[in-house]
C-alpha positions as CSV (number, residue, x, y, z in Angstrom):
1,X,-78.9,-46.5,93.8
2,X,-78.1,-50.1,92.9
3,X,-81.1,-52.7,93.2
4,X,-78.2,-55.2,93.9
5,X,-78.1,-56.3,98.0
6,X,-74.2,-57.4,97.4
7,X,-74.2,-59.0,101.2
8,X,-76.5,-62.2,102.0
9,X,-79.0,-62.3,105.2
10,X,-77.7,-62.8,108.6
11,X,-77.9,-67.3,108.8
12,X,-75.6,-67.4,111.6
13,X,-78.7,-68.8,113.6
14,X,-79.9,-71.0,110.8
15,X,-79.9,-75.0,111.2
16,X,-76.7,-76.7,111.9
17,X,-75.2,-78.6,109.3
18,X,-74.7,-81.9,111.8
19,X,-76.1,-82.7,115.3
20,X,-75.2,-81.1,117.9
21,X,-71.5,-81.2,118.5
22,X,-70.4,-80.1,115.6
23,X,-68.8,-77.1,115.0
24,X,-68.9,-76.4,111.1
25,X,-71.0,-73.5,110.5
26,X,-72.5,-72.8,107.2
27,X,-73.4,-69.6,105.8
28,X,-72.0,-67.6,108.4
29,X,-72.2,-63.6,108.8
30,X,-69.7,-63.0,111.4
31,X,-68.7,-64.9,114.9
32,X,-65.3,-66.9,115.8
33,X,-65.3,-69.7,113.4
34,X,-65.4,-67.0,110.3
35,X,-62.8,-65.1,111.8
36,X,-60.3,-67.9,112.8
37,X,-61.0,-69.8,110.3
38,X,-58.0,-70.6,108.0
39,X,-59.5,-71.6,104.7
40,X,-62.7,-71.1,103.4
41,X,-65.0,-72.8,101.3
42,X,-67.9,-71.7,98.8
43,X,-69.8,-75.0,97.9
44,X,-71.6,-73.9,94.5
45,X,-73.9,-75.5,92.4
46,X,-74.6,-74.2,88.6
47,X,-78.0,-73.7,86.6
48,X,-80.7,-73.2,88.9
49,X,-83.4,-71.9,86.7
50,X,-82.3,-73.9,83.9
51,X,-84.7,-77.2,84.4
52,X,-86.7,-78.3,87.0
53,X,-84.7,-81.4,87.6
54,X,-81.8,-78.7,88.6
55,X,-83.6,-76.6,90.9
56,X,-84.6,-79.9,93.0
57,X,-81.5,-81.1,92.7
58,X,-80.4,-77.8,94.3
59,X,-83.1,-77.0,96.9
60,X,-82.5,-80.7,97.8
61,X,-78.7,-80.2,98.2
62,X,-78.9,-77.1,100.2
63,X,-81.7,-78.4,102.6
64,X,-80.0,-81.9,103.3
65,X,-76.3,-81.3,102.1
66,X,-73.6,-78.6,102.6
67,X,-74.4,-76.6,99.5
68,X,-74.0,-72.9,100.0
69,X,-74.5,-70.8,97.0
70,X,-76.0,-71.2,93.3
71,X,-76.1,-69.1,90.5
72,X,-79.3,-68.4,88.5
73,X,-80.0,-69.1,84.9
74,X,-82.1,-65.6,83.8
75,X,-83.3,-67.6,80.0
76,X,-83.5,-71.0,81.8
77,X,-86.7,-72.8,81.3
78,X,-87.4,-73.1,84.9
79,X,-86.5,-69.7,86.1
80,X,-89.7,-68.6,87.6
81,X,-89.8,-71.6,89.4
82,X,-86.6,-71.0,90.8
83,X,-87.2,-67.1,91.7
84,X,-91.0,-68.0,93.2
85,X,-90.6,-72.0,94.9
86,X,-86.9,-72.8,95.2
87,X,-84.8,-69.3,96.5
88,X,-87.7,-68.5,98.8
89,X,-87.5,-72.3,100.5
90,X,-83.4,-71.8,100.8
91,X,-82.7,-68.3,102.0
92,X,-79.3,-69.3,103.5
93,X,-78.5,-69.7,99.8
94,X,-75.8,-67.4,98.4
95,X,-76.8,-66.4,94.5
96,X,-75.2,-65.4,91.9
97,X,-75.9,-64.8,88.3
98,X,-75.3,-67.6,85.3
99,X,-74.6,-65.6,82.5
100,X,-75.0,-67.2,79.7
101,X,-74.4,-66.5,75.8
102,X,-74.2,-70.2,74.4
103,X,-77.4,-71.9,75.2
104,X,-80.9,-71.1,75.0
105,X,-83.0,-68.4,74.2
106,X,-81.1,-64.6,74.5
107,X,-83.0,-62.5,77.1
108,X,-82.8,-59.2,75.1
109,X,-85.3,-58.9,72.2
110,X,-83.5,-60.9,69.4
111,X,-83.2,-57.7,67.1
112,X,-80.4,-56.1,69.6
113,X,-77.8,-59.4,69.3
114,X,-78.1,-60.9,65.9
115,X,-74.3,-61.6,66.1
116,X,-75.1,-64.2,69.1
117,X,-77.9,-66.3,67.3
118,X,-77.6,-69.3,65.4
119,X,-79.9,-69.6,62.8
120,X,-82.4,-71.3,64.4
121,X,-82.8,-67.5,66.4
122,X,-81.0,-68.9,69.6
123,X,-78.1,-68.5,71.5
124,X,-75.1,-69.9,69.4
125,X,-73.0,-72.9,71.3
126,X,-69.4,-72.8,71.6
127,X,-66.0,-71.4,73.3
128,X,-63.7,-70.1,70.4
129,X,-66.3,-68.6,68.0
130,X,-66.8,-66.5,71.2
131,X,-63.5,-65.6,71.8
132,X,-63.2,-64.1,68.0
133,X,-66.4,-62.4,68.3
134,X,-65.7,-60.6,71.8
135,X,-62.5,-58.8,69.7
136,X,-65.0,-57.1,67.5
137,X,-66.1,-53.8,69.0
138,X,-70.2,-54.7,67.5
139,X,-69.6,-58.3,69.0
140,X,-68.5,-57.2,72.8
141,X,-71.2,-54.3,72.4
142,X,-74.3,-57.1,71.6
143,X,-72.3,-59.2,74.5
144,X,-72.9,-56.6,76.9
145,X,-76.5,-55.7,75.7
146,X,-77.4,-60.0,76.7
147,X,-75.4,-59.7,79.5
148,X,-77.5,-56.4,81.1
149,X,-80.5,-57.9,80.1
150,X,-80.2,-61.0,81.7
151,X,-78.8,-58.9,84.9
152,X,-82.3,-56.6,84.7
153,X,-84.3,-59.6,84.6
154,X,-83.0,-61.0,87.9
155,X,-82.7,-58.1,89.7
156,X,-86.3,-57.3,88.3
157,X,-87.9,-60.5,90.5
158,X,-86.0,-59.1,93.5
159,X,-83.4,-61.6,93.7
160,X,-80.0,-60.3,95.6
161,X,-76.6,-61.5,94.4
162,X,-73.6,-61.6,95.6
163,X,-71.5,-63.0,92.6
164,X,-71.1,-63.5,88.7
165,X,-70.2,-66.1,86.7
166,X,-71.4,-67.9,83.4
167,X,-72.2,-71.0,81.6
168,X,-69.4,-72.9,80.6
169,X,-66.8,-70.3,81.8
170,X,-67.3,-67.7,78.8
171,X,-67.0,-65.0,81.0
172,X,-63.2,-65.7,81.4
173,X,-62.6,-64.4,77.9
174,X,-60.5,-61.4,78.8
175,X,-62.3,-59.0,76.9
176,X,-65.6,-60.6,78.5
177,X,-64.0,-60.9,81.6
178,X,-63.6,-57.1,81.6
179,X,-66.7,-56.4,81.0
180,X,-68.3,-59.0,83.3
181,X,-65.7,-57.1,85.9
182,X,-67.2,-53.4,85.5
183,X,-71.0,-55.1,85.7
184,X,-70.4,-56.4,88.8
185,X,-69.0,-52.5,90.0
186,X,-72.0,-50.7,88.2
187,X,-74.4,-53.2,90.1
188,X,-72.4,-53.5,93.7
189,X,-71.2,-57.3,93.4
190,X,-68.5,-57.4,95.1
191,X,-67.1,-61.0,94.0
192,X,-66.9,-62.7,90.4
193,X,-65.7,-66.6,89.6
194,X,-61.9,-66.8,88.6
195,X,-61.4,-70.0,87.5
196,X,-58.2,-71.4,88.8
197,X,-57.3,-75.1,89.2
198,X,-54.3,-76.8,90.3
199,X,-53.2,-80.3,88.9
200,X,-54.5,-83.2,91.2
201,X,-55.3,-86.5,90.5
202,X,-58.9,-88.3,92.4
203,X,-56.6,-91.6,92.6
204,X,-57.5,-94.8,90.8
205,X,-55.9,-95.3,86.9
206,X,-59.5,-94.7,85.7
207,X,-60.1,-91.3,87.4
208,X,-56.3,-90.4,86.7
209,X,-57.3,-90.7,83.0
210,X,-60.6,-89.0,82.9
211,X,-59.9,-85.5,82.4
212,X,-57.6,-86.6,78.7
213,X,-60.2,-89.1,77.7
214,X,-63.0,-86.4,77.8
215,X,-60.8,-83.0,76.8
216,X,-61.2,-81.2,80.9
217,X,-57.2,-81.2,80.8
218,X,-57.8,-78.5,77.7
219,X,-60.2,-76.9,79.8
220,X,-58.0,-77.0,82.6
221,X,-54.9,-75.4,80.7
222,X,-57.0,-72.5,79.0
223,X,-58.7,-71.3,81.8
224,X,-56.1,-71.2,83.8
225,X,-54.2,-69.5,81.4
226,X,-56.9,-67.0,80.8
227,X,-56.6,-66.7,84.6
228,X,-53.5,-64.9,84.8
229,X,-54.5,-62.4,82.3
230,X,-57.6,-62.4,84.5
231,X,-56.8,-62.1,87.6
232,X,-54.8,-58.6,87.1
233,X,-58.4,-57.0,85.7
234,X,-60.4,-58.5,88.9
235,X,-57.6,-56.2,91.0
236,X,-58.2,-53.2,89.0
237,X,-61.9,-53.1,89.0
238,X,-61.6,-54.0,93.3
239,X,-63.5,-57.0,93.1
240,X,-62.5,-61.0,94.9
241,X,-62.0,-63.6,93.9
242,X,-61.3,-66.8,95.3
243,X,-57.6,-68.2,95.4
244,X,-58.5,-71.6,94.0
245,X,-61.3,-73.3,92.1
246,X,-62.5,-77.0,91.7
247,X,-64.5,-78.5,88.8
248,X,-62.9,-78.0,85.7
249,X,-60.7,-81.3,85.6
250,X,-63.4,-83.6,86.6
251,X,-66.1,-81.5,85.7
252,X,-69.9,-83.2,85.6
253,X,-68.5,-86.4,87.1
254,X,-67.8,-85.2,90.5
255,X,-68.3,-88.1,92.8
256,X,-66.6,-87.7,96.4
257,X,-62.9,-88.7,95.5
258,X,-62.5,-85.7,93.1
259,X,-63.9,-83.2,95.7
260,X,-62.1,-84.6,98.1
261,X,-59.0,-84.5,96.3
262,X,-59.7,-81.2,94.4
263,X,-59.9,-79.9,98.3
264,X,-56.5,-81.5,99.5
265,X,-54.9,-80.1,96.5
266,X,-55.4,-76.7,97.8
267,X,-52.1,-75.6,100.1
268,X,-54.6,-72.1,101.7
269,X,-56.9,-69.7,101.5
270,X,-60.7,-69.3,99.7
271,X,-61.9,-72.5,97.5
272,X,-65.1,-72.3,95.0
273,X,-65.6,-75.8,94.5
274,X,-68.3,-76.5,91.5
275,X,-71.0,-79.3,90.9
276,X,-73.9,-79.7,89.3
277,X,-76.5,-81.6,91.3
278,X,-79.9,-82.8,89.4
279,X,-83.1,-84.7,90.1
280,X,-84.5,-86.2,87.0
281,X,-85.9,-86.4,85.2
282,X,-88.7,-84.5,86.1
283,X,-92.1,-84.5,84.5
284,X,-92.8,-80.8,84.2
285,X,-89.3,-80.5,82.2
286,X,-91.4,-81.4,78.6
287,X,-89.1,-78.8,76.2
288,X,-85.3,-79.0,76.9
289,X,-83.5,-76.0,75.4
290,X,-80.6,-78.5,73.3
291,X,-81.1,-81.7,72.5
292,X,-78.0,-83.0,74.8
293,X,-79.4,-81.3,78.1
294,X,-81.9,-83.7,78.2
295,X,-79.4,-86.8,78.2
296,X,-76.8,-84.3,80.9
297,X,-79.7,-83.9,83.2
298,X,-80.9,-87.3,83.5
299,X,-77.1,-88.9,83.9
300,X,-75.9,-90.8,86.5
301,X,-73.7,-88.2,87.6
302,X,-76.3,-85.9,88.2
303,X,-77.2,-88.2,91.7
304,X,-74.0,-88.5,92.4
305,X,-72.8,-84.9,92.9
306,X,-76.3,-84.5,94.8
307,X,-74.8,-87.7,96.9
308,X,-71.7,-85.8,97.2
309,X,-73.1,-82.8,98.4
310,X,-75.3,-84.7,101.2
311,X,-72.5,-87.3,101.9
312,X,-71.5,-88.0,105.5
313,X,-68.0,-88.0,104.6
314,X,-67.8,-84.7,102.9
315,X,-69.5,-83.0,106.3
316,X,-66.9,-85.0,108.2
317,X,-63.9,-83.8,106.1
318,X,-64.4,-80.3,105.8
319,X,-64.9,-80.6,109.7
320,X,-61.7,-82.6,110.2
321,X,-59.8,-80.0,108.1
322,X,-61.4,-77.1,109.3
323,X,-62.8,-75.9,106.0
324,X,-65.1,-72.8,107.4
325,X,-68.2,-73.3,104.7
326,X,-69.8,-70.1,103.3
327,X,-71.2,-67.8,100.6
328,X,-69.4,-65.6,98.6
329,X,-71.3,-62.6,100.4
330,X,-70.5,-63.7,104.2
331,X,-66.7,-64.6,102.6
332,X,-66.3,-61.3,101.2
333,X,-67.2,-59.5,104.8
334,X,-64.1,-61.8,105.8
335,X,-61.3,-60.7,103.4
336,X,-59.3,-57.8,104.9
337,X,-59.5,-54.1,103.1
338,X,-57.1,-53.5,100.8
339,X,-53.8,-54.7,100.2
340,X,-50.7,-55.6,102.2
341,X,-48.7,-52.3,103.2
342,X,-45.2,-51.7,101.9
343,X,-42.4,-50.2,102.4
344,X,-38.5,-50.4,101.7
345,X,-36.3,-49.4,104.4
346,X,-33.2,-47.3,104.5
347,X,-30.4,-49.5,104.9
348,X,-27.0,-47.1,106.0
349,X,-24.0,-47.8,104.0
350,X,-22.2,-49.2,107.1
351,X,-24.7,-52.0,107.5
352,X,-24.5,-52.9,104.3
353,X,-20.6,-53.2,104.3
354,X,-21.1,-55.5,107.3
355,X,-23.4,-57.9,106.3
356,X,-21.4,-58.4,102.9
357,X,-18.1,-59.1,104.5
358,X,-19.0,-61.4,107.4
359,X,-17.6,-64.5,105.9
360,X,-19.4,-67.8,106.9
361,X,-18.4,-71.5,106.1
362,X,-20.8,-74.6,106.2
363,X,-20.2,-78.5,105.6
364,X,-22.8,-79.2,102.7
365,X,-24.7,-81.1,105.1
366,X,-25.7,-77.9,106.6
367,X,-28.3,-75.5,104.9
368,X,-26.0,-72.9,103.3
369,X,-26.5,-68.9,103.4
370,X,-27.9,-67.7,100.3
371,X,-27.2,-64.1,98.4
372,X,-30.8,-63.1,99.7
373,X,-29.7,-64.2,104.0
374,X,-27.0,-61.2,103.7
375,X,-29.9,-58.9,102.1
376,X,-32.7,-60.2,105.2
377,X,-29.3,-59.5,107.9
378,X,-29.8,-56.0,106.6
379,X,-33.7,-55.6,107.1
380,X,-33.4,-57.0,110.7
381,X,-30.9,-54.5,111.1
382,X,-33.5,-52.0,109.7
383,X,-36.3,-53.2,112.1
384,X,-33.7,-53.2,115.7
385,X,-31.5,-50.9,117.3
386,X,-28.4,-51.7,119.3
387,X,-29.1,-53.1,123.1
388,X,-31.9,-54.8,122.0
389,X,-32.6,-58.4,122.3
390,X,-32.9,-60.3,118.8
391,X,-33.5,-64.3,118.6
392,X,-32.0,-65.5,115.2
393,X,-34.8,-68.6,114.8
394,X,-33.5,-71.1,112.8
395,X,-29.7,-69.6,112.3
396,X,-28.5,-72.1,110.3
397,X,-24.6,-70.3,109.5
398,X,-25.6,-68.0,111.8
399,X,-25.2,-65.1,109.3
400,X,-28.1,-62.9,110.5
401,X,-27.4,-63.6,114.2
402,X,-23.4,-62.8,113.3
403,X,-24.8,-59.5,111.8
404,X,-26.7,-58.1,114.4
405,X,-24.0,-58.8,116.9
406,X,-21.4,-57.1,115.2
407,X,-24.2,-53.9,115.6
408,X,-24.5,-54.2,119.0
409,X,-27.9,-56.3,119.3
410,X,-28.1,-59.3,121.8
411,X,-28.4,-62.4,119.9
412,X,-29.9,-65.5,120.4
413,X,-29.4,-68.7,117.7
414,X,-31.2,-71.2,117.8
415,X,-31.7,-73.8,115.3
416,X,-33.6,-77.4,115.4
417,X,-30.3,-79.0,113.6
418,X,-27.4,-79.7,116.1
419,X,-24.9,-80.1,113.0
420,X,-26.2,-76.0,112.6
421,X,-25.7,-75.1,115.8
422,X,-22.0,-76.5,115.8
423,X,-21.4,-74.1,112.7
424,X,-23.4,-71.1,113.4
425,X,-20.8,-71.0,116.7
426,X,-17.9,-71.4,114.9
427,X,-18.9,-68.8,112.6
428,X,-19.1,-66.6,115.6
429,X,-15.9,-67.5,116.7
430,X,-14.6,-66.6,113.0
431,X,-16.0,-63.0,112.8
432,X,-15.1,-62.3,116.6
433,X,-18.9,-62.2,118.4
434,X,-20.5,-64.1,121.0
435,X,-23.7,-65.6,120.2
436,X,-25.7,-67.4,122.7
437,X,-26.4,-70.4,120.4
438,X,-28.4,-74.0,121.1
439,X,-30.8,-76.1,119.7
440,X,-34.7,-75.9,120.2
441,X,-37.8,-76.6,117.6
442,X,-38.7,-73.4,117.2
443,X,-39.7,-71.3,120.1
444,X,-39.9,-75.0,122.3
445,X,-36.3,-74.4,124.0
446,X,-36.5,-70.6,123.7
447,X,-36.8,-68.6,127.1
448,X,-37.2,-65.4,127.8
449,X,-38.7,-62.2,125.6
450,X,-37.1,-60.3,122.7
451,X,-37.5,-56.9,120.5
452,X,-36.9,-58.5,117.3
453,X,-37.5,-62.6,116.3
454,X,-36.0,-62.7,112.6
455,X,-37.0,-66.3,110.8
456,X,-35.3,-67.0,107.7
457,X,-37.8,-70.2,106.8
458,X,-36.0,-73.1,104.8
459,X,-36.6,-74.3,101.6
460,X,-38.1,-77.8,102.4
461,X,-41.2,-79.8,102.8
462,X,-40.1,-81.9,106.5
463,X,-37.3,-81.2,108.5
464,X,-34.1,-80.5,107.1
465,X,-31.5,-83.6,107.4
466,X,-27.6,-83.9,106.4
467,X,-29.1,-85.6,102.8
468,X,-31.9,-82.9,101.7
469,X,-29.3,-80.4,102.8
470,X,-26.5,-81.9,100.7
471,X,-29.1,-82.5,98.2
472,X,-29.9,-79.0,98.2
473,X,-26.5,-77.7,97.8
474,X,-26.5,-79.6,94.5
475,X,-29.3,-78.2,93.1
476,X,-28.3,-74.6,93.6
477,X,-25.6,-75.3,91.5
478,X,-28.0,-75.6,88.7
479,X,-28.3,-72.1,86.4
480,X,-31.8,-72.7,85.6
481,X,-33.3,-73.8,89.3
482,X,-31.7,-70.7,90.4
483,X,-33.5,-68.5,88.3
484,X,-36.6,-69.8,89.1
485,X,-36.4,-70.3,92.6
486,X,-39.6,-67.9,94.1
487,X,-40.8,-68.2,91.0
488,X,-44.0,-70.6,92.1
489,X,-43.9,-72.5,95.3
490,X,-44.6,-76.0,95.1
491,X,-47.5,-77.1,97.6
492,X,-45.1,-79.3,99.5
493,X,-43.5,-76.4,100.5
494,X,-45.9,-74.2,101.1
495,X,-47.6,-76.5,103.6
496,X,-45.1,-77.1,105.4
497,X,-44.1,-73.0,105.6
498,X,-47.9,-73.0,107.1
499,X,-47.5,-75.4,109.1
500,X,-44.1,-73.7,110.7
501,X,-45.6,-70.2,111.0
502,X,-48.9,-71.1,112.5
503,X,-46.7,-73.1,115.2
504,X,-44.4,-69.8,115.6
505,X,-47.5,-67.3,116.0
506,X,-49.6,-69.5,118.5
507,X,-45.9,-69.1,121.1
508,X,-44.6,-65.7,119.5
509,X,-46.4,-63.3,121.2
510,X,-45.8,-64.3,124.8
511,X,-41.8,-64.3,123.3
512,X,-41.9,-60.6,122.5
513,X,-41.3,-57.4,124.4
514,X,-44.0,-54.4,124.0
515,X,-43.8,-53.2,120.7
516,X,-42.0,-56.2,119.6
517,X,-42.2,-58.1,116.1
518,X,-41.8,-61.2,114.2
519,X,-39.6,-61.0,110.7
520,X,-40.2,-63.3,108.2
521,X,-37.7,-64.4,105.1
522,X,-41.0,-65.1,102.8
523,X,-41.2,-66.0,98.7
524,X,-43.3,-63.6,97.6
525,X,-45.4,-65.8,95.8
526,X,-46.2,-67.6,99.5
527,X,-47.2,-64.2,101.2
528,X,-51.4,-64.6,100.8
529,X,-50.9,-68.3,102.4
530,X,-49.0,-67.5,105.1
531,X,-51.0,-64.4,105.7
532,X,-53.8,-66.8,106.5
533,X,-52.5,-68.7,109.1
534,X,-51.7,-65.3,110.9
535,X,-54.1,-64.4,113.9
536,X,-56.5,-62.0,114.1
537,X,-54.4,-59.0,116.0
538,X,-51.4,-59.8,113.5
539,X,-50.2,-56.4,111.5
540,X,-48.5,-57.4,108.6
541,X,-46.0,-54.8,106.4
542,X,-43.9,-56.4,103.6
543,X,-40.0,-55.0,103.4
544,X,-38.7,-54.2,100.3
545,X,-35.1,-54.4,99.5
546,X,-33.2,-54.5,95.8
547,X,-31.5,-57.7,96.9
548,X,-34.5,-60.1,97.8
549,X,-36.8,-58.7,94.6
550,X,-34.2,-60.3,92.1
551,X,-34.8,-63.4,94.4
552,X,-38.7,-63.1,94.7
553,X,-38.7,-62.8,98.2
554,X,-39.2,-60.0,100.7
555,X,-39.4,-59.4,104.2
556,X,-42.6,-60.0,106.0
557,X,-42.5,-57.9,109.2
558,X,-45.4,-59.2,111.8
559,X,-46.8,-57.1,115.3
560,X,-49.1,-58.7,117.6
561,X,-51.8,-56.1,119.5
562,X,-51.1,-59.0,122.6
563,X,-47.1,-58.9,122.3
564,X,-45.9,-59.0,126.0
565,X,-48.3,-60.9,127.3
566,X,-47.3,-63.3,130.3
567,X,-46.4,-66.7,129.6
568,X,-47.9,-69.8,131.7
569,X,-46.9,-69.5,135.4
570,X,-46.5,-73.4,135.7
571,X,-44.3,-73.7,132.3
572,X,-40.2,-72.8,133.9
573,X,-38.1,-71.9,131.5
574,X,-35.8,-75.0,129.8
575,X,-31.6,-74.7,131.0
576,X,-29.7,-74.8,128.0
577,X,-25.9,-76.1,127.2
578,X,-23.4,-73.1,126.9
């Protein structure tokens, strides 16, 4: 049996992180909050163990700040300090393990990993040399041999962890990545860092310029490079990771704009965001491992990330945002088992036919119908049967609504542009159906319950007008924007696709019959954020069809344990034009 507790204690009752009237919750095990909560945040703070002017900085940070987790440094020269004073006096703490091979004396006798010594009989400094060594099958063998030794010691002192990670981000070297990956099986962690940035800027020409003046944007690109390869390995081995990281760009100078910035940058999901808060220096730290640690510790920007960390605004911000703070263990209780189920559904022959020939027109200041809408007209064919009552939410030509009524399904199209309307009715009145047709913002207008609500969302970042539509029209004309369209969803976008389906699912379920669902025209590169705006009782299968994989995108088919519930008794349904 593993020695390795991979969960964290119960702190849902430990001390608030405000005054009463507050409801950020740190360190939580379970309750509403954790389960409602949108995006999730794992506050982190490196090198405890390492000096003692770290481990105050830390136990200073977690007891008057938001910090939630820290990583322990097994050859750090305060370690035993940190295992015996500092863990015991912050047991909301989530830890990890700081694995280190560049700095420092080696854990394991010296004899087992000559390869990793400098000649001085320490750990040898640097990224590449690493990177060359962990090809060699001796090199990654004397990796692993530091690596368990430094995992024995820990779990030795009866420390439980709930991650891995390591100094200066060696462990994302794919092959040490790997093997990092199948320690964490063997010893039941269920979580390891990934380290994956996205480009923001912390505002001010100075700050803009920071990360090129002191290399991080090198850092920035190799990593996240390396986390792509990455990322693939943490899926095989069944272990988390979180969707986004923060603190390689502005890395040890991470005042409040870059964390506040690093946070805004990031469109959904699970954030580890990284600092390195320090109290020095400190007298009992008399023997620094490098002669550089001593200058890192006692900088500046050692007090400010502890200011950070304990900063008014920062509590107030991830409160205003709804940021649900945590550890890796309580965030890993969160994540749901397994991935999304799939399927690909038997479209007839006959229903393919159809949906090809319908022929639609559009003035370009309307949002055209794309190869992929004929394609989703097939799936919500798939996912109805005739008789039943289908609303067509944001119609646009009308091509999915014109579809379904030409099978027999009651249609409803409704679509927040009047200019859309106008044409999805003409349409109709070209292919020979009826569609009840009108304008509402989403489900505002809509009245009445339906078997199927189909939602073809639009490529945009605001509501579509006559320009962005013509503007859009143009683009698509392009080869190369075609091709890559799915490809990676800019954050614009993405919001605002949040923002549109966590408005449709607050009103959806009181819209649908028993039994009903909600059909979604989603990128696939957009289908782990939108699944996190989704409620709790929200079953979510993704429809495959030939037709939407050469566009990236897929069907996203939504039930609701609630669908059919009654709707307000003092909210009458609107009257609409015929």
């Amino acid at each position: 049996m593993s020695q390795v507790d991979a969960t964290v204690p119960d702190c849902t009752d430990s001390p608030p992180l405000r005054p009463a009237a507050t409801t950020l919750v740190r360190n939580p095990a379970a309750g509403e909050l954790c389960r409602h909560s949108r995006r999730s945040l794992i506050l982190e703070a490196d090198d405890l163990g390492l000096l003692y002017a770290f481990n105050e900085g830390i136990r200073t940070a977690c007891e008057e700040g938001v910090l939630t987790s820290t990583c322990l440094r097994a050859n750090g020269y305060a370690y035993a300090h940190a295992v015996a004073d500092v863990l015991p006096a912050c047991p909301q703490l989530g830890v990890g393990i700081h694995l280190c091979l560049n700095e420092a004396e080696p854990v394991a006798p010296r004899a087992q990993v000559p390869l990793l010594l400098d000649e001085r009989g320490a750990l040898r400094a640097g990224f590449v040399w690493l990177m060359r060594l962990a090809r060699t099958v001796a090199g990654l063998q004397q990796i692993e041999i530091e690596f368990r030794a430094q995992i024995a010691k820990v779990l030795g002192d009866g420390v439980s962890i709930d991650h891995l990670n390591s100094h200066q981000h060696v462990h994302m070297i794919p092959p040490i990545f790997r093997l990092t990956c199948r320690l964490a099986r063997e010893h039941g962690v269920s979580c390891v860092r990934l380290v994956r940035e996205l480009p923001y800027g912390a505002g001010g020409f100075r700050k803009h310029l920071q990360p090129y003046v002191n290399s991080n944007i090198v850092r920035h690109l190799v990593l996240n490079r390396l986390a792509r390869i990455n990322a693939t390995a943490a899926g095989k081995f069944g272990l988390l990771t979180t969707d986004y990281f923060v603190g390689v760009s502005y890395t040890s100078d991470m005042s409040l704009r870059p964390v506040l910035s690093g946070l805004k940058a990031a469109p959904y999901g699970s954030v580890e965001l990284l600092l390195h808060p320090a109290l020095g220096p400190d007298a009992r730290d008399t023997r620094y491992p490098t002669r550089g640690l001593h200058r890192y510790a006692t900088a500046r920007q050692r007090a400010m990330e502890l200011r950070s960390l304990r900063s008014p605004k920062l509590r107030d911000f991830l409160q205003r945002e709804g940021w649900n703070v945590m550890t890796f263990g309580a965030w890993a209780r969160t994540r749901v088992a397994g991935p999304l189920r799939r399927s690909t559904p038997v479209v007839p022959g006959e229903a393919r036919e159809l949906s090809e020939n319908v022929a639609v027109r559009c003035p370009p200041w309307v949002s055209e119908a794309q190869a992929d809408s004929r394609a989703f007209a097939q799936l919500a064919l798939t996912q109805s049967r005739p008789g039943q009552r289908v609303l067509d939410l944001g119609t646009g030509t009308g091509i999915v609504g014109i579809c379904l009524a030409k099978e027999g399904r009651r249609v409803v199209a409704v679509d927040i542009s009047r200019a859309a309307v106008r044409t999805a009715r003409a349409n109709a009145r070209r292919n020979g159906v009826s569609l009840e047709c009108y304008e509402s913002d989403l489900l505002a207008s809509v009245e009445g319950r339906f078997d199927l609500i189909a939602f073809n969302l639009p490529y945009s970042f605001r509501r579509d007008n006559a320009l962005t539509n013509v503007a859009k029209h143009l683009l698509r004309q392009v080869p190369w924007i075609r091709q890559r369209s799915g490809l990676a969803m800019p954050r614009t976008v993405l919001k605002y696709h949040q923002q549109l389906v966590a408005r449709l699912f607050d009103e959806a379920p009181a819209h649908l019959n028993p039994g009903g669902a909600v059909l979604l025209h989603a990128y696939e590169s957009e289908v782990g954020a939108l699944s996190q705006v989704l409620p709790d009782e929200a079953e979510v299968e993704l429809l495959e069809h030939a037709q939407l994989a050469s566009n990236r995108t897929a069907g996203m088919l939504v039930r609701f344990r609630t669908a059919g519930a009654a709707p307000p008794a003092d909210n009458p349904p609107p009257q609409h034009p015929a």
